[in-house]
RODO-2510 file (C-alpha; in nm, 4 decimals, decimal comma):
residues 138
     n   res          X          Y          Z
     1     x    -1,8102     2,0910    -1,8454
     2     x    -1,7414     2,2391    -1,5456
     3     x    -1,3861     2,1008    -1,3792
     4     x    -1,3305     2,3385    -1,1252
     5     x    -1,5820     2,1392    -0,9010
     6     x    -1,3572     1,9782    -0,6308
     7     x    -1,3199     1,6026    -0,6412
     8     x    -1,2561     1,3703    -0,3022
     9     x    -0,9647     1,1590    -0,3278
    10     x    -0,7839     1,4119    -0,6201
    11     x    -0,4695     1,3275    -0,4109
    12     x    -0,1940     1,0736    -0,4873
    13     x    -0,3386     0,7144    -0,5252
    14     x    -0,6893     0,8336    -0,6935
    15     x    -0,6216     0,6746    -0,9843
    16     x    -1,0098     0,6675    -1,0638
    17     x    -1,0825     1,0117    -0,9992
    18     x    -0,8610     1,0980    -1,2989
    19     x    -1,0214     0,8035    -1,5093
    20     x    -1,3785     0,9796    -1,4059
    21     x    -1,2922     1,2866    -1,4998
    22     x    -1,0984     1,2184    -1,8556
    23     x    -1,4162     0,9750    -1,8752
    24     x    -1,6993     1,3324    -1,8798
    25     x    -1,4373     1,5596    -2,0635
    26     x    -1,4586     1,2495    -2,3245
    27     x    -1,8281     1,2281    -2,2837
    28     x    -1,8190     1,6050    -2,3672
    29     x    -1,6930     1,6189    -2,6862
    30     x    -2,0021     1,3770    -2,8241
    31     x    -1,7587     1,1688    -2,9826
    32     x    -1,8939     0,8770    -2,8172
    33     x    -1,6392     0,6562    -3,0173
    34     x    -1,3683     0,8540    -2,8468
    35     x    -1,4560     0,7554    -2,5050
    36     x    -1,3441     0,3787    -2,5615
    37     x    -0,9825     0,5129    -2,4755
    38     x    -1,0937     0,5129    -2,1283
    39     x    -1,3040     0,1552    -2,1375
    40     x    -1,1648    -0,2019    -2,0976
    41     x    -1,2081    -0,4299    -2,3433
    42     x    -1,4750    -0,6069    -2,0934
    43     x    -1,6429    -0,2854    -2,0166
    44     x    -1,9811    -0,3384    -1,9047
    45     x    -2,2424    -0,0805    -1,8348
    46     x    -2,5418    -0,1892    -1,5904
    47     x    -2,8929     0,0297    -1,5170
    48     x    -3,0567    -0,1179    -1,2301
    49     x    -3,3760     0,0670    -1,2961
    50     x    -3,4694    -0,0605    -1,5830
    51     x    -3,2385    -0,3888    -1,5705
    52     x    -3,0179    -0,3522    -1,8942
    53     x    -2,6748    -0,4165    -1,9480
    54     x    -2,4668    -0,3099    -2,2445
    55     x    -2,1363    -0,4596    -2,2747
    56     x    -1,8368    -0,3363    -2,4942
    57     x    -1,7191     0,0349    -2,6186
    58     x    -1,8760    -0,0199    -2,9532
    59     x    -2,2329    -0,0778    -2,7678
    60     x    -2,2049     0,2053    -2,5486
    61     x    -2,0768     0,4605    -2,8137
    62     x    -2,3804     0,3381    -3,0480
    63     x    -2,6054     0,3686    -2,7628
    64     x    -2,5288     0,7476    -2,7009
    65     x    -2,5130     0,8435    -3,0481
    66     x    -2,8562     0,6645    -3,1141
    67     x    -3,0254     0,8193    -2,8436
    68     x    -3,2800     1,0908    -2,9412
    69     x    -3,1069     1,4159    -2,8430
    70     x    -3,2246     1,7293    -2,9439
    71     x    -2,8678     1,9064    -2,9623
    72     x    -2,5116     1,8305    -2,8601
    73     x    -2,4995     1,6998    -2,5069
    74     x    -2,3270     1,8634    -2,2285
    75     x    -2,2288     1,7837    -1,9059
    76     x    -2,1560     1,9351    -1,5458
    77     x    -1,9609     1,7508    -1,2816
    78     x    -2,1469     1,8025    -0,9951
    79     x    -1,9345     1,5816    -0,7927
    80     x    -1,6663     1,3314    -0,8001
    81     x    -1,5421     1,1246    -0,5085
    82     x    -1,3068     0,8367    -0,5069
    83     x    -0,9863     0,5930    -0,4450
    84     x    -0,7735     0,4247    -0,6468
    85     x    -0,9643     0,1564    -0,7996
    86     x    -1,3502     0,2907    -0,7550
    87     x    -1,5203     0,6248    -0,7856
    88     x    -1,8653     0,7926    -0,8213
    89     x    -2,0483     1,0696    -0,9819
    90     x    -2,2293     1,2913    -0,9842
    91     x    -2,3403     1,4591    -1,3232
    92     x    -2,5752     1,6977    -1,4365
    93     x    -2,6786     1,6296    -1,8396
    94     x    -2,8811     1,8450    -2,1030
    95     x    -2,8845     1,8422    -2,4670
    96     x    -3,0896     2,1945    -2,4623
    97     x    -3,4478     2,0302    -2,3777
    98     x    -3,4090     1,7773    -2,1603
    99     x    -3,1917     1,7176    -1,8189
   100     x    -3,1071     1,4829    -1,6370
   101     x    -2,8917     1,4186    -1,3581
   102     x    -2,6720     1,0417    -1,3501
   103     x    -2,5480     0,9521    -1,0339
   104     x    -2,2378     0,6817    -1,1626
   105     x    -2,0151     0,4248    -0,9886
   106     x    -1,7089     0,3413    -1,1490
   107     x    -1,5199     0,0106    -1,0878
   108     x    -1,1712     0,1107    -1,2700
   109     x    -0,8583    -0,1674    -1,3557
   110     x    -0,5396    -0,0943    -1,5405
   111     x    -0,6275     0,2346    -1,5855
   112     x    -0,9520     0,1361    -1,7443
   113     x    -1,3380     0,1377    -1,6654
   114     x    -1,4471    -0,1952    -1,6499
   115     x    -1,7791    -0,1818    -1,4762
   116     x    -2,0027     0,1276    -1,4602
   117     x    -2,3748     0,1560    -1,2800
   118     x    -2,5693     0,4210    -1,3074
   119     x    -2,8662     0,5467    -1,1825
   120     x    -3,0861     0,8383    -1,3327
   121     x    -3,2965     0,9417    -1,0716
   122     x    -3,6463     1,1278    -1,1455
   123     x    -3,7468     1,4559    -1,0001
   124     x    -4,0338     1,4209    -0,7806
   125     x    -4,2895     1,6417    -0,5610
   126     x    -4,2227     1,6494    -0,1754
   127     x    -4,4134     1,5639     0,0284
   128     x    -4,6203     1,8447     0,2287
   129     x    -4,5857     1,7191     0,5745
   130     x    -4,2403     1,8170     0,6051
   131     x    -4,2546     2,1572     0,4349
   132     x    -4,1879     2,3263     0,7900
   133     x    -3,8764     2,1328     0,8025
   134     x    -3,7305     2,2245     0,4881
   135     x    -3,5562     2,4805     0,2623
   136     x    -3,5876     2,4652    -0,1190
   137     x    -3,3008     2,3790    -0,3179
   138     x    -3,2794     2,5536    -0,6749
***
């Protein structure tokens, strides 16, 4: 995990900048279980997407270590901006064969996530029309 990546609002009074980040370094370890240290005991997870909701720490660490990985994951902190009680990411995830990239807003209270939405957006083709107008990202 990469955390040299600068994160907005790393000053005093970004209480959920820190949260975020001990949140991925957590996350990192794939000791799922381990990442309840940083989740209230109403923690909530919401995907808009597909329109589920998994509530508690034991849900969420059962989800990720039920998922079908292919190897341990890792993850690169793209981004991280934030205030004291709310802050968003942006992280880059593989487990060797697949990637994915999770853009995640954080609603954080005593020190605790109690609400995160994410959203795993898809790669897609661009569009022709504007290939004049654009430069290729890698």
């Amino acid at each position: 995990m990469n955390s040299s990546i600068p994160a907005y609002g790393d000053g005093p009074g970004s209480q959920a900048v820190a949260v975020v980040r001990e949140f991925w370094r957590l996350m990192a370890t794939n000791d799922f279980a381990s990442v309840g240290a940083v989740l209230a005991s109403d923690f909530v997870l919401e995907w808009p997407q597909s329109r589920e909701r998994i509530r508690g720490a034991d849900r969420f660490a059962q989800m990720n270590r039920e998922y079908p990985a292919r190897g341990p994951w890792r993850f690169e902190i793209n981004r991280i901006v934030g205030c004291d009680s709310e802050a968003v990411s942006d992280v880059s995830v593989t487990d060797g064969a697949q990637a994915a990239r999770a853009i995640s807003f954080f609603t954080i209270a005593d020190g605790k996530i109690c609400r995160l939405v994410e959203f795993w957006p898809e790669p897609y083709v661009a569009s022709a029309n504007r290939a004049h107008l654009v430069e290729w990202m890698e």
